[in-house]
C-alpha positions in Angstrom: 43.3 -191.7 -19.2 42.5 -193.5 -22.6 46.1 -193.6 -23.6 46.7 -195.3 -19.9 43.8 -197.7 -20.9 44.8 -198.6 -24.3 48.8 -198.8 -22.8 47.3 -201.4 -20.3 45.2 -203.1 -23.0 48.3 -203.4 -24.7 50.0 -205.2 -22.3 47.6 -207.6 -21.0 47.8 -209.3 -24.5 50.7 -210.5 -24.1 50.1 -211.8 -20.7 49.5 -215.7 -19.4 47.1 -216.0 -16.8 48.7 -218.7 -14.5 46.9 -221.8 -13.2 46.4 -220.0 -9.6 44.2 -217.1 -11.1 40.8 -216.9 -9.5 38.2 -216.1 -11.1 36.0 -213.2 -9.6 32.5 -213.4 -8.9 30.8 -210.6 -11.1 27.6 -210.9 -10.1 28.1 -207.1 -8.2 29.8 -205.4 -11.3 27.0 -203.0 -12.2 28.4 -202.9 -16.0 26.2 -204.3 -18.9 29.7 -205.1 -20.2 30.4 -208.0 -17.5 27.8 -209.9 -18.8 30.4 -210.9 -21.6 33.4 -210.8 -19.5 35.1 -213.2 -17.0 36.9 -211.2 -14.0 40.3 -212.8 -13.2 42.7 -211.8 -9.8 46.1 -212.4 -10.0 47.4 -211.4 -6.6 46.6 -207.7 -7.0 46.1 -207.6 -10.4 42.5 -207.9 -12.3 41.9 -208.8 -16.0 38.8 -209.4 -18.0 38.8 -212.2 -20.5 36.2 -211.7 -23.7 34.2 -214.9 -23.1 33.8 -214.8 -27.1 37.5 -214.2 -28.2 39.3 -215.0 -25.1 40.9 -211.6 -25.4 42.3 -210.1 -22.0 42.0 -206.4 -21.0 42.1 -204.6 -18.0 40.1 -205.6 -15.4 41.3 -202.8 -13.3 38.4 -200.9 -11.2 40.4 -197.9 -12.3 40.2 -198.6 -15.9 36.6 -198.1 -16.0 34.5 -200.3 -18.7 34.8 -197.9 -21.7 37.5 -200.6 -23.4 35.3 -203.2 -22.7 32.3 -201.8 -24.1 35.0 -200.8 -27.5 36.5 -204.5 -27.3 32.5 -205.9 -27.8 31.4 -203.6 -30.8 34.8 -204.5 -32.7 34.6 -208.3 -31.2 33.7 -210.5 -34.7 32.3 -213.0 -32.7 29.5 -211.7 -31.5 25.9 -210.8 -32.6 25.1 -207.3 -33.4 22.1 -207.7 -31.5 23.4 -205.9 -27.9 25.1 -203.5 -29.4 23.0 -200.4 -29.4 22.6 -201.3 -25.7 26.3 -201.1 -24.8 27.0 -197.9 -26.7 23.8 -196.4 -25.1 23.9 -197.8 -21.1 24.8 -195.3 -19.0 25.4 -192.9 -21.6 24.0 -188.9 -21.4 21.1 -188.1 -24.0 22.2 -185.2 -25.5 22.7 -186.6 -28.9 23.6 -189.6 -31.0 26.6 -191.1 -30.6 29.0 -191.5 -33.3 32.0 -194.2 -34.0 35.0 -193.3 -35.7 38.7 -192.9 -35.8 39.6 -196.5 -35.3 43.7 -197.0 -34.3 44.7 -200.8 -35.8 46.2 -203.5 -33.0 48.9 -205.5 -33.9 47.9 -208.4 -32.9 44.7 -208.6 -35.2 45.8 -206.9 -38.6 42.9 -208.1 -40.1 40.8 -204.9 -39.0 39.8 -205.1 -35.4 40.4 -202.3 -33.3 41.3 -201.4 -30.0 40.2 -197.5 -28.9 37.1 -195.4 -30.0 36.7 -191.9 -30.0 33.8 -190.8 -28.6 32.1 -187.5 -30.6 29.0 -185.7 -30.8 27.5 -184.7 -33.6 24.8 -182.0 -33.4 21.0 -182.0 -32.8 19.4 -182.9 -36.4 19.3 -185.7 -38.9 20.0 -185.8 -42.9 17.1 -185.6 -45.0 17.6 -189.5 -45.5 17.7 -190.1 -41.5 21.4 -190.9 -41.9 21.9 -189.7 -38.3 18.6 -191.2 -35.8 18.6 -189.1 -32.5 18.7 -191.4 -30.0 19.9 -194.9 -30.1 22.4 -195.9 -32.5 21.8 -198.9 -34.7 23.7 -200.3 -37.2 21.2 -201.4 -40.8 23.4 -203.7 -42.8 20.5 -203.5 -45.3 20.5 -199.9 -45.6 24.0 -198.9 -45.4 24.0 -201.1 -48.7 21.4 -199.0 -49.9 23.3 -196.0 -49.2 26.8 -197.5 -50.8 24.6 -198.3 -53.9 23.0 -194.5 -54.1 26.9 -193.1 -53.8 27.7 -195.7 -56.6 24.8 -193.9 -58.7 25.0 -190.9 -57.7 29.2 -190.1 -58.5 28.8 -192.6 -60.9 31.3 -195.0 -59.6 32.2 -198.3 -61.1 30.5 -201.2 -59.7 33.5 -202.8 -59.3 34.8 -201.0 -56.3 32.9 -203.1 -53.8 35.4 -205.7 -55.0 38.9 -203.0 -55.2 41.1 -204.5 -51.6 41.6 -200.8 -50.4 37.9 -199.9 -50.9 37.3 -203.4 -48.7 39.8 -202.8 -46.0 38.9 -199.4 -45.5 34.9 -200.3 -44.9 36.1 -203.7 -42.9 38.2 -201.5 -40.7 35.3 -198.9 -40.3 32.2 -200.9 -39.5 33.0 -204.6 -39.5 29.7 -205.5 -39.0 28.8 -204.3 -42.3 28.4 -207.5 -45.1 29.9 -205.9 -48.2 28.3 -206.7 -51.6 30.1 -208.5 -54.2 29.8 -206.9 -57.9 26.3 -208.7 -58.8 24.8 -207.6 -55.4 25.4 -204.3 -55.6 24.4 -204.4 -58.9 20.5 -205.7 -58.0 20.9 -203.0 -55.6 21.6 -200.4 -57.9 18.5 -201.7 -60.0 16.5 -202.0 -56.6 17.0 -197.8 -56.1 16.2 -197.2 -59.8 12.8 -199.0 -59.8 12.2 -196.9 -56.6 13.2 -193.6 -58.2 11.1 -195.1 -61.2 7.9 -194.8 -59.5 8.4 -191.5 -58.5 9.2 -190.2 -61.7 5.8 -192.2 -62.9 4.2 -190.7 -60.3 5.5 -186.9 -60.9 5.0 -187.5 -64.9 1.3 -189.0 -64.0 0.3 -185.6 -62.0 1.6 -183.1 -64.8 -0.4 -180.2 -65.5 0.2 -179.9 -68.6 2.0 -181.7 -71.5 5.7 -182.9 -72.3 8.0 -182.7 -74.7 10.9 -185.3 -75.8 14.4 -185.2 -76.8 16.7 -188.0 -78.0 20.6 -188.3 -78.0 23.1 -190.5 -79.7 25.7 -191.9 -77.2 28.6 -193.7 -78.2 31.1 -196.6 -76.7 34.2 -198.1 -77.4 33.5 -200.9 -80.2 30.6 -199.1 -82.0 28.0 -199.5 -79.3 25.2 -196.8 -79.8 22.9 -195.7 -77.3 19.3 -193.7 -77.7 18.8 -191.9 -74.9 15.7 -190.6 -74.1 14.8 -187.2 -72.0 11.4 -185.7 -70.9 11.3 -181.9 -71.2 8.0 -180.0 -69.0 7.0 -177.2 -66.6 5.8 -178.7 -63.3 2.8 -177.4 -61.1 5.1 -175.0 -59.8 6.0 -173.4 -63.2 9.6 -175.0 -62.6 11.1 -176.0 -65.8 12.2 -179.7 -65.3 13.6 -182.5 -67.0 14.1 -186.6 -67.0 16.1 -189.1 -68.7 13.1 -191.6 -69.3 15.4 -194.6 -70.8 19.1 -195.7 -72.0 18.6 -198.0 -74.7 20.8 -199.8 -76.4 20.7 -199.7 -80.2 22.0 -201.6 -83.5 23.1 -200.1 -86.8 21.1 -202.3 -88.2 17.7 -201.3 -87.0 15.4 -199.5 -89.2 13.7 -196.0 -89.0 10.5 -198.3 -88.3 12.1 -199.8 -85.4 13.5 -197.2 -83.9 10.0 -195.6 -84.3 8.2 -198.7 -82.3 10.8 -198.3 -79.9 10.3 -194.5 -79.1 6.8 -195.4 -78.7 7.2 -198.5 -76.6 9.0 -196.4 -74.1 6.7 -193.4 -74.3 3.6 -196.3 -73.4 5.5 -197.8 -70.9 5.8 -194.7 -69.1 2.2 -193.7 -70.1 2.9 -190.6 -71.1 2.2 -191.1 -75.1 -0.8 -189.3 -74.9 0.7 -186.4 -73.1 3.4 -185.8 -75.5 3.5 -181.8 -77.3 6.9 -182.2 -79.4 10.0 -184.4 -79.9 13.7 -182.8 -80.7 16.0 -184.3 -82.5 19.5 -183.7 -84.5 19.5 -182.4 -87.8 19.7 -185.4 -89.6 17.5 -186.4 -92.6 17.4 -190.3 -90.6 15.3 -189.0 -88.0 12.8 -187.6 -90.5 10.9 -190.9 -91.1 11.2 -191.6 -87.3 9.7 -188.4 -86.7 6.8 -188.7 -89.1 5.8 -192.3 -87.7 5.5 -190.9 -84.3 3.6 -188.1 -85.4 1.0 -190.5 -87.6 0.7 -193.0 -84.8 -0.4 -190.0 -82.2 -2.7 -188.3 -84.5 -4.4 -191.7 -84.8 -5.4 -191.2 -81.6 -5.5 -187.0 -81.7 -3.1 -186.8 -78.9 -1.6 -183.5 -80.9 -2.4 -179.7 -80.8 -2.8 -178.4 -84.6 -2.4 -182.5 -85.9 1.5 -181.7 -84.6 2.1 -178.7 -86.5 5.1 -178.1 -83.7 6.0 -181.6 -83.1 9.1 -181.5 -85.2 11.6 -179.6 -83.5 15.4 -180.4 -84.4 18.0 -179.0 -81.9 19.4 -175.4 -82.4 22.7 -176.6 -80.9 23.5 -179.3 -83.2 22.5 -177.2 -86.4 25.3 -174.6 -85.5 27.9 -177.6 -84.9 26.8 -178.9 -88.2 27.7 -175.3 -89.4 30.9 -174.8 -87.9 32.0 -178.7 -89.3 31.5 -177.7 -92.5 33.0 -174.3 -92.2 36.0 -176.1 -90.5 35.8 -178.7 -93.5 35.7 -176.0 -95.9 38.7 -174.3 -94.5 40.8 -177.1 -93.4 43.9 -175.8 -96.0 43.8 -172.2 -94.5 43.3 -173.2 -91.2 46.1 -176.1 -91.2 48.5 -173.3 -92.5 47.7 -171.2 -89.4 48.2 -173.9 -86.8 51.2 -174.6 -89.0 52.7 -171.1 -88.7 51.8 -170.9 -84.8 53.9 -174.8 -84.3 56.4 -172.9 -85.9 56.9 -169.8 -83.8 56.8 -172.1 -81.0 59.1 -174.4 -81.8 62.1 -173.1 -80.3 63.1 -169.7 -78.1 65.1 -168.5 -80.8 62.3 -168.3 -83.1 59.6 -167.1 -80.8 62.1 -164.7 -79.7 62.6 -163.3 -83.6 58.5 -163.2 -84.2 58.3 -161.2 -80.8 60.9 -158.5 -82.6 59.0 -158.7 -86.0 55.7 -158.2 -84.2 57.1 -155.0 -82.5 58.6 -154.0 -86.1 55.0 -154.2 -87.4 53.4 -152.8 -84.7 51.1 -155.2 -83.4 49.3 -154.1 -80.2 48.5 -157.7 -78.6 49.7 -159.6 -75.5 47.6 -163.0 -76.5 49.9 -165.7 -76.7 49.8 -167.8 -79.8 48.6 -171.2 -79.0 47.4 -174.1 -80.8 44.0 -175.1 -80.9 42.3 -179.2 -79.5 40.7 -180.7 -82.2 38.8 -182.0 -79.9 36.9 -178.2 -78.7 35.8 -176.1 -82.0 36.3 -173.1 -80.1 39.8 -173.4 -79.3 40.0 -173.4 -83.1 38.0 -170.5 -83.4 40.5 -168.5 -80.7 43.6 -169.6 -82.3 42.3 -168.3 -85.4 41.7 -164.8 -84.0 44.7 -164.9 -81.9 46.5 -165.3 -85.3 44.8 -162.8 -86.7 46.6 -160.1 -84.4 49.6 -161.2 -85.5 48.8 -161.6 -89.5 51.6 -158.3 -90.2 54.5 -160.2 -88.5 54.2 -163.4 -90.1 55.2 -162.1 -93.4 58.0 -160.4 -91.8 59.0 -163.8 -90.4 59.2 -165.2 -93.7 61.0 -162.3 -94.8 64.1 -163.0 -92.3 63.6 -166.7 -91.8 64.2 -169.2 -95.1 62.7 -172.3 -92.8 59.6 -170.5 -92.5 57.4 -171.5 -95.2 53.6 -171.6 -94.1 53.2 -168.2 -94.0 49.4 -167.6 -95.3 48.8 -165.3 -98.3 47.2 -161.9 -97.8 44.2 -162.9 -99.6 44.2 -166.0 -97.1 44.5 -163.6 -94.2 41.5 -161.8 -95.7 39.4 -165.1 -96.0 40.6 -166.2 -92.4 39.3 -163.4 -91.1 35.6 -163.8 -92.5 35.8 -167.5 -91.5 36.7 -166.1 -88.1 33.5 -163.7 -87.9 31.4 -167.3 -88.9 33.3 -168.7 -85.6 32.7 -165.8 -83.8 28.9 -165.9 -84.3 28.5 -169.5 -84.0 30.4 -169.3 -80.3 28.4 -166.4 -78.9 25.1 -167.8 -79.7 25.9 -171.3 -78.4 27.3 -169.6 -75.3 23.3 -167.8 -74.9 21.9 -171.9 -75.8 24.2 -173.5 -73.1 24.6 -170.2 -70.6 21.2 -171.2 -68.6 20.6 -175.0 -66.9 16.8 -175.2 -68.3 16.3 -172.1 -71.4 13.1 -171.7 -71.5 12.0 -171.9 -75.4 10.9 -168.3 -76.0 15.2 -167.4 -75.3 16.6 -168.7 -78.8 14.2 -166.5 -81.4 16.0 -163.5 -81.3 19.8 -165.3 -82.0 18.4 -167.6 -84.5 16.9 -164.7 -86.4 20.6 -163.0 -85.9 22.3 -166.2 -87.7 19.8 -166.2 -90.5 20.4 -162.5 -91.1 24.3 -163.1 -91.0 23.9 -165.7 -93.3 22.3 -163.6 -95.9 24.7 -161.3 -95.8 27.5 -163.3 -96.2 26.1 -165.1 -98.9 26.5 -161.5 -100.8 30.1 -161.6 -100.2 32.2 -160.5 -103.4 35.1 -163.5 -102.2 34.0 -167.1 -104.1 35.5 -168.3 -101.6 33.3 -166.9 -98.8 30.4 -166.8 -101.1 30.3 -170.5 -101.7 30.6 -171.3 -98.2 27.9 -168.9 -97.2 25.8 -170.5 -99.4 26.4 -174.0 -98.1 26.4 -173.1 -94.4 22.6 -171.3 -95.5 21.6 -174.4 -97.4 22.4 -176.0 -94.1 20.2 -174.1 -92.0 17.0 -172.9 -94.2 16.4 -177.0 -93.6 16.6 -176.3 -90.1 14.6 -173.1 -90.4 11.7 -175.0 -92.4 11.2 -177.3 -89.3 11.6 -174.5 -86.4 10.7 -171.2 -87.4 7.2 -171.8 -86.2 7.9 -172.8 -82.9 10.5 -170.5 -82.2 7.9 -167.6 -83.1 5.0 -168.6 -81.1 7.6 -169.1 -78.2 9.1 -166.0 -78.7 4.9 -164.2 -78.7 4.6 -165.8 -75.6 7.4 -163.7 -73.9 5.6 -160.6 -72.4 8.4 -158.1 -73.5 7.8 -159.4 -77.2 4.5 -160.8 -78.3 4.0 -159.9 -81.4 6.7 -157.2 -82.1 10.0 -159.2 -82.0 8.2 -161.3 -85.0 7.0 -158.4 -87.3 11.1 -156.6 -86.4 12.5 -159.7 -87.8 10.6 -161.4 -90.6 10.5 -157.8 -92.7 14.6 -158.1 -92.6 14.6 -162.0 -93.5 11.7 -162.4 -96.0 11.3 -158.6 -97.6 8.3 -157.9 -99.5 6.6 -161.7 -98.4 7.1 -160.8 -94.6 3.5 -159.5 -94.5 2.5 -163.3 -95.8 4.9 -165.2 -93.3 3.7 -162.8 -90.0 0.0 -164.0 -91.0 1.6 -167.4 -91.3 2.7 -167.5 -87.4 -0.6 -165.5 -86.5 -2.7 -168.1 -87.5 -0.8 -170.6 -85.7 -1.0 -169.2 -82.7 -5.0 -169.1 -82.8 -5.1 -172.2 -83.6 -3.0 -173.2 -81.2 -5.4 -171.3 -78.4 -8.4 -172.5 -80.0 -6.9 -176.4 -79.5 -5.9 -175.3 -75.4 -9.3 -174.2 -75.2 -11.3 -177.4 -76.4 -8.9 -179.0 -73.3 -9.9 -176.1 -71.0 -12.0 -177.1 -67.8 -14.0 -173.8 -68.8 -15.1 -174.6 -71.7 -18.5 -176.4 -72.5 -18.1 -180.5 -72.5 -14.0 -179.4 -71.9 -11.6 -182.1 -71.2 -9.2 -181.4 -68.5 -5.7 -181.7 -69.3 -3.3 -184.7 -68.7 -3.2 -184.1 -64.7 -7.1 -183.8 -64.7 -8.7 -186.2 -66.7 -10.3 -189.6 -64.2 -9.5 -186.6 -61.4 -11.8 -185.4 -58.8 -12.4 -181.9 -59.2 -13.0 -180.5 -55.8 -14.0 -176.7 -56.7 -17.2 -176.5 -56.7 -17.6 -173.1 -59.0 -16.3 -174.8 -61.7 -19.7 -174.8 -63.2 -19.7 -171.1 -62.1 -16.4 -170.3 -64.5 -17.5 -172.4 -67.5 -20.6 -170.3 -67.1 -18.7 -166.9 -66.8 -16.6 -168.4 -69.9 -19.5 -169.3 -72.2 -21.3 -165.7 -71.4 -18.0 -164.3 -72.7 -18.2 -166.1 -75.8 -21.5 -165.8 -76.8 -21.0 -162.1 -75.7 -18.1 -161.8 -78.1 -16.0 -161.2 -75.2 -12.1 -160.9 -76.2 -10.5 -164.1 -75.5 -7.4 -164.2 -73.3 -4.9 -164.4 -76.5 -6.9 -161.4 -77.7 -6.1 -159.5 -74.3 -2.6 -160.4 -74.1 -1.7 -159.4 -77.5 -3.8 -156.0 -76.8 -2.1 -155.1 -73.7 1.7 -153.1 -73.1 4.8 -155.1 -73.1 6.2 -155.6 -70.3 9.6 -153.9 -69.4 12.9 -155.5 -70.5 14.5 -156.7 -67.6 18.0 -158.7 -67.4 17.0 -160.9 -64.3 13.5 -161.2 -66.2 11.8 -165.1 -65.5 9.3 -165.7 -67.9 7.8 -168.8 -65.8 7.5 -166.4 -62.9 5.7 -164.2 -64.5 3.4 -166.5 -66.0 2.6 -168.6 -62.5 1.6 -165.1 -61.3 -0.6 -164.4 -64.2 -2.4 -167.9 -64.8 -5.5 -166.4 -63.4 -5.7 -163.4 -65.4 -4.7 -165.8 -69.2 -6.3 -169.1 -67.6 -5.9 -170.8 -71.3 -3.4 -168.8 -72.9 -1.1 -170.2 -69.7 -2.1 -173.7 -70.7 -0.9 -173.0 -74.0 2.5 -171.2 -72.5 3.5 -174.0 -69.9 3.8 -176.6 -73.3 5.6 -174.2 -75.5 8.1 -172.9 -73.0 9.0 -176.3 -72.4 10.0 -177.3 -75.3 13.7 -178.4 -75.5 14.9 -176.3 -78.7 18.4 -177.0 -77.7 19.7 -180.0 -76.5 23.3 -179.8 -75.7 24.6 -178.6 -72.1 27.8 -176.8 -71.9 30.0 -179.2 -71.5 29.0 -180.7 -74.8 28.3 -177.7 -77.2 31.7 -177.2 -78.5 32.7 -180.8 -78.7 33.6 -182.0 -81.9 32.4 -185.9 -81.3 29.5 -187.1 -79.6 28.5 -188.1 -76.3 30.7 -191.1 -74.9 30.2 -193.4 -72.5 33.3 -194.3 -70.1 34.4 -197.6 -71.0 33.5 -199.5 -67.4 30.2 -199.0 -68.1 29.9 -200.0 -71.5 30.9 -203.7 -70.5 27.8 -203.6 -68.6 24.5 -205.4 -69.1 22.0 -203.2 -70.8 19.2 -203.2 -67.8 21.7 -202.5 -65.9 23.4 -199.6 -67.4 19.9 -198.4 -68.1 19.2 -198.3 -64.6 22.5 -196.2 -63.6 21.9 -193.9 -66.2 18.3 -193.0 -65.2 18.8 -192.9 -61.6 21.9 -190.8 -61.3 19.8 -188.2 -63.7 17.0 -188.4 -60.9 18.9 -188.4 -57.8 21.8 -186.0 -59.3 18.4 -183.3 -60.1 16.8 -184.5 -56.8 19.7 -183.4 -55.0 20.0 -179.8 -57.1 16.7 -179.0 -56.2 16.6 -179.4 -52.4 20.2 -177.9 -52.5 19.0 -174.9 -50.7 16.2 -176.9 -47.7 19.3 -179.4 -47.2 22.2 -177.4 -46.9 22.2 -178.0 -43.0 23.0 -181.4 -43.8 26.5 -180.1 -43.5 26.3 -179.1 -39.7 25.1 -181.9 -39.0 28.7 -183.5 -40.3 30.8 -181.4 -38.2 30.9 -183.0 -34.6 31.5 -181.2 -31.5 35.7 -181.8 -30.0 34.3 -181.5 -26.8 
């Protein structure tokens, strides 16, 4: 019947209505729709006439009201006031109802429409109440909200609000909906991020235990830097977690001073300065003066465990890119005749037809194709050079039978490409382990750091100058980085239950030889110092100051005296101390689906201050880059739409779409009916 309706619709468009038309008393018409509508008789034909638009329709008793009540949502002219009522009178209440595929009139291109489907969507409602069981309302003020959030959230340019297909299609789909121009979408955007800002405030403000910051280096077209800046912690829940706090724009010209003021202008403005365990930063001798005015200005105010003995941490990812640069560097003649040789295999069928024949002739057993590597991805380097290596016998036989062919590497090359690809090898495997997990936890990179420093040494034994000289620079290179970490990586690596101590005294005997005995006393100490400085903050101990989340709290145990008391009889008693116990006790099984925030959320009662202690080490960030970024050669970019942008604002995207996009991750599993609730019912 709806094709009859809108066939009749049609036609009545074009009609006249004649001077002899009578107009029909509707005062009878039962309809909420006639209230808008003038009946008209022609002879034995009826027709209702918008009394906003003048439009005619049907007014047929046959064609039912439904293309009345469609005509009055899509009519421009009038309020949106009635319109909940017309979609809902005399409608059954099984469920919301829902507008959508919308066929376009030819009379009024300009978006109005002429049919609605009717559809059903299920029972339910989106986490954000996107779908109201019930009556349906149209919220100009919050579907600009929600346009906004997407615009965040898929980080789309502002801009689109303004693109004519992005307009048309929203015009044609609720034309009661005001679309924002560029600068009001814009305050909108910053409108959500002060919103989202609260509740990180809010989450940061009710932290258990301390946090730990990182800072990038972003890049834009025309030399624009950015500093941005991300808060590393374990929550309440033992979940490791973390927040881009701000996106600042920066200037060459700053000093290390300023740079400093501004790390700590952020860090008070977020009031989390006195909360802060550790920073990480790239291995650059530029951030060490930033590093070491942070440090001075919170130990002012003895905000840091063991006057920041950890607080330096420099990223484990960055150190092996700054490794594999200056291999690459190093090795940019032997290297350049490999890609060489491989452009020229590939340069015709004839040729790569003649190296298939010499590689059977030398009896290579490989079905890798030889492809060159992006300069832009180290490790597509690092496979062509051991695809290449496969083939080393045939080249020379290419040589040999071609005269064109002159890149060939020498067999002393061959030998040095293959060391440099055992340095590539190493370096790719271990930043796989760093970038393999969302959130590693800090205690996971120990064990592969230790690995690189053994390679090192041995490499730096290597008979070949040339592979000796590099060893030692790629060495040099890291014992900087090893000077600043070691520490940190131990105690996090103790703090693992399948460890403790024994992963330490394994490794340090191979590294440091006859002094490991010095260097294992070295991270002992530490670590009971570190305790001792978790227990001053322990609610147990006598005249104790809660941590962060506690302190100007109400505590509403009331044993609390009753613990402190059961804590002080086990000091004066001698009692071992919870580090003491730990250390004493088994290790725990090796397990591959092992999580070491699991296992100490079930075991805070039994290491009340040693878990204090393990909730700020484990979430310190040792590693910065995600996997997208670990084997890129340059540094993070911003896309050039948003580096036209005002700072506040770009700021403002940058945070929220961190916020919303981790929101979003972490209720993945509670709101995965929000799907249903898309998919309507065709009856």
């Amino acid at each position: 019947m709806g094709s009859n309706v809108h066939g009749i619709a049609t036609i009545l468009e074009a009609m006249e209505i004649e001077e002899e038309a009578v107009i029909v008393n509707s005062s009878r018409l039962k309809s909420v729709v006639w209230n808008d509508f003038d009946r008209v008789k022609k002879g034995d034909t009826f027709v209702a006439i918008c009394r906003h638009c003048k439009r005619k329709l049907s007014g047929s008793s046959t064609s039912g009201t439904s293309h009345l009540r469609n005509h009055l949502i899509r009519c421009r002219r009038r309020s949106n006031h009635d319109i909940s009522q017309l979609l809902t009178r005399g409608k059954k209440k099984e469920g919301p109802l829902a507008i959508s595929n919308f066929s376009f009139d030819q009379e009024q291109r300009n978006g109005d429409a002429v049919s609605v489907v009717r559809t059903k969507f299920e029972q339910g409602h989106t986490r954000d109440g996107l779908f109201n069981n019930g009556i349906v309302n149209f919220d100009n003020r919050r579907s600009r909200l929600d346009l906004a959030r997407m615009i965040i959230l898929h980080g789309y340019p502002l801009s689109m609000v303004e693109h004519i297909g992005f307009r048309i299609f929203v015009r044609n789909l609720q034309p009661l909906f005001d679309i924002a121009t560029f600068d009001g979408v814009e305050a909108d955007c910053r409108e959500i991020y002060l919103m989202e800002r609260q509740k990180v405030y809010e989450e940061l403000d009710k932290l258990p235990g301390k946090i730990s910051l990182s800072a990038d280096t972003w890049t834009a077209n025309g030399d624009a830097e950015y500093l941005c800046l991300t808060a590393h912690y374990i929550d309440d829940s033992w979940h490791l977690k973390k927040k881009i706090l701000n996106f600042l724009t920066t200037d060459p010209s700053q000093t290390e001073d300023m740079l400093s003021e501004v790390i700590m202008t952020s860090l008070r403005n977020w009031d989390i300065d006195r909360k802060l365990f550790s920073v990480t930063f790239d291995n650059y001798s530029t951030y060490d003066k930033i590093v070491s005015r942070i440090r001075e200005q919170l130990c002012q105010h003895r905000f840091l465990y063991c006057d920041g003995q950890l607080f330096d941490t420099r990223c484990a990812a960055n150190v092996i890119k700054l490794m594999v640069q200056d291999t690459l560097e190093t090795a940019s003649q032997i290297i350049h005749k490999v890609r060489e040789s491989i452009r020229y295999v590939r340069s015709s069928q004839a040729t790569q037809e003649k190296f298939t024949e010499m590689a059977q002739i030398a009896g290579v057993d490989s079905r890798k194709c030889l492809n060159l590597d992006n300069s832009f991805y180290w490790n597509s380097t690092y496979i062509m050079v051991e695809t290449a290596l496969e083939y080393k016998d045939a080249f020379p036989l290419l040589q040999e039978q071609d005269s064109r062919y002159a890149m060939c590497p020498t067999v002393t090359e061959w030998d040095r490409i293959s060391a440099i690809a055992s340095f590539l090898k190493l370096f790719v495997e271990v930043s796989n382990v760093f970038a393999g997990s969302k959130y590693p936890t800090a205690n996971t990179y120990f064990p592969d750091i230790c690995d690189i420093h053994l390679q090192l040494i041995e490499w730096c034994q290597n008979s070949d100058d040339f592979v000796n000289s590099l060893a030692l620079k790629l060495k040099s290179r890291f014992d900087e980085y090893w000077k600043k970490c070691s520490l940190a990586l131990a105690i996090a690596a103790i703090l693992d239950p399948r460890f403790k101590m024994q992963l330490v005294k394994y490794y340090y005997p191979q590294i440091y030889g006859d002094s490991a005995p010095d260097c294992i006393n070295i991270v002992s100490d530490c670590m009971k110092a570190l305790y001792n400085g978790h227990a001053i903050y322990s609610p147990l101990a006598p005249n104790g100051q809660a941590e962060a989340s506690q302190v100007g709290g109400v505590n509403n145990d009331r044993l609390t005296g009753f613990d402190k008391f059961i804590y002080e009889t086990s000091v004066s008693n001698n009692i071992k101390s919870d580090l003491d116990n730990y250390l004493e006790e088994k290790l725990f099984p090796r397990k591959d689906d092992f999580n070491i925030l699991n296992w100490w959320k079930v075991h805070t009662p039994r290491y009340p201050i040693l878990s204090m202690m393990a909730r700020n080490i484990l979430g310190m960030p040792m590693s910065k880059a995600s996997l997208e970024y670990v084997f890129n050669t340059g540094n993070k970019a911003l896309e050039p739409y948003r580096s036209s942008l005002r700072s506040d604002t770009l700021q403002a995207l940058m945070c929220a779409q961190d916020w919303m996009r981790d929101e979003f991750e972490d209720s993945k599993a509670s709101s995965s009916t929000v799907t249903l609730a898309l998919c309507y019912d065709a009856k």
